[in-house]
C-alpha positions as CSV (number, residue, x, y, z in Angstrom):
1,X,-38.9,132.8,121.6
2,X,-40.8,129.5,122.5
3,X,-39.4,127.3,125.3
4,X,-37.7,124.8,122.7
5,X,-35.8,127.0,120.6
6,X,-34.4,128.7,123.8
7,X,-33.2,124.8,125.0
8,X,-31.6,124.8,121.3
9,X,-30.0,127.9,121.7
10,X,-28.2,126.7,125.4
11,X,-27.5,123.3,123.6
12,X,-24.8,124.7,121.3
13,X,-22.4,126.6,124.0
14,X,-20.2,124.4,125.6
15,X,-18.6,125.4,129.1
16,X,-15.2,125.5,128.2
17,X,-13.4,126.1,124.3
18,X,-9.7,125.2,123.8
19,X,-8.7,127.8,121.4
20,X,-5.7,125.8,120.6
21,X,-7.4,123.1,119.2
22,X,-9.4,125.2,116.7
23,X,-8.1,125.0,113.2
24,X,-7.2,128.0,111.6
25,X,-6.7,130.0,114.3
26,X,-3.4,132.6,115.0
27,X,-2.8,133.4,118.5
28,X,-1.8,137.0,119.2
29,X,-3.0,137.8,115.3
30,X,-3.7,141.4,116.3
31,X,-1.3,142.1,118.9
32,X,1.4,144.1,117.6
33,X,-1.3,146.2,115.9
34,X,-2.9,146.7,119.5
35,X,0.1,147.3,121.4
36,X,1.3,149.6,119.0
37,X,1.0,153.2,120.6
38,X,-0.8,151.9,123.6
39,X,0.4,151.6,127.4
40,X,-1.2,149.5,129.7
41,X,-0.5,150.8,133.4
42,X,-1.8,149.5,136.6
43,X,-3.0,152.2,139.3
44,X,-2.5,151.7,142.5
45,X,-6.1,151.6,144.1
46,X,-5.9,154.9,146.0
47,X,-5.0,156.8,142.7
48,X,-7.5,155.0,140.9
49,X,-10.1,156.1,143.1
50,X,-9.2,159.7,141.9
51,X,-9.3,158.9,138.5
52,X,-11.6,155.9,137.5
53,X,-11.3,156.4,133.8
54,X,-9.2,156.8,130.9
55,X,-10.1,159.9,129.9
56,X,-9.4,161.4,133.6
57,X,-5.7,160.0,133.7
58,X,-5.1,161.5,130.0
59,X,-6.6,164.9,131.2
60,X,-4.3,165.1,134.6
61,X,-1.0,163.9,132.9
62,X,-1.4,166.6,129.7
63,X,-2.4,169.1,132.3
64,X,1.3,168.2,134.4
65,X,3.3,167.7,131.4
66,X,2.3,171.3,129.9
67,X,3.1,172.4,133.7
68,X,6.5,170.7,133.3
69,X,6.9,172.2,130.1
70,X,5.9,175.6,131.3
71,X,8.6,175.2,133.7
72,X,11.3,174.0,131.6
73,X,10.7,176.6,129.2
74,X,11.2,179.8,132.3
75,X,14.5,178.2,133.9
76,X,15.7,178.0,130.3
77,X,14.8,181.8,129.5
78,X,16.0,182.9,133.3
């Protein structure tokens, strides 16, 4: 890409958009769909250190609730 079209290219961001004056646009269009089935929880930083992702917060919390379960299940049958 030549030195012009890149200038072109920078020309046609602005800094700033205000969504609300777009036409046509519908705030939150998507957000019951998103929210739907999802949690959003905040970790406190020394927990997040332990587990930084996803997919290691969904591993430990199946692996305690089966161990709650577990434990449900033998004071129930004792």
């Amino acid at each position: 890409m030549n030195l012009k079209n890149n200038d072109e290219l920078n020309d046609e961001l602005r800094e700033e958009y205000d969504f609300a004056q777009m036409e046509g646009g519908v705030s939150g269009k998507y957000a019951k769909q998103y929210h739907e089935g999802v949690k959003l929880i905040l970790l406190a930083p020394d927990v997040a250190k332990i587990f930084p992702d996803t997919k290691s917060v969904n591993e430990a919390l199946r692996t305690l609730s089966t161990i709650i379960q577990q434990h449900r299940n033998e004071l129930i049958t004792s």
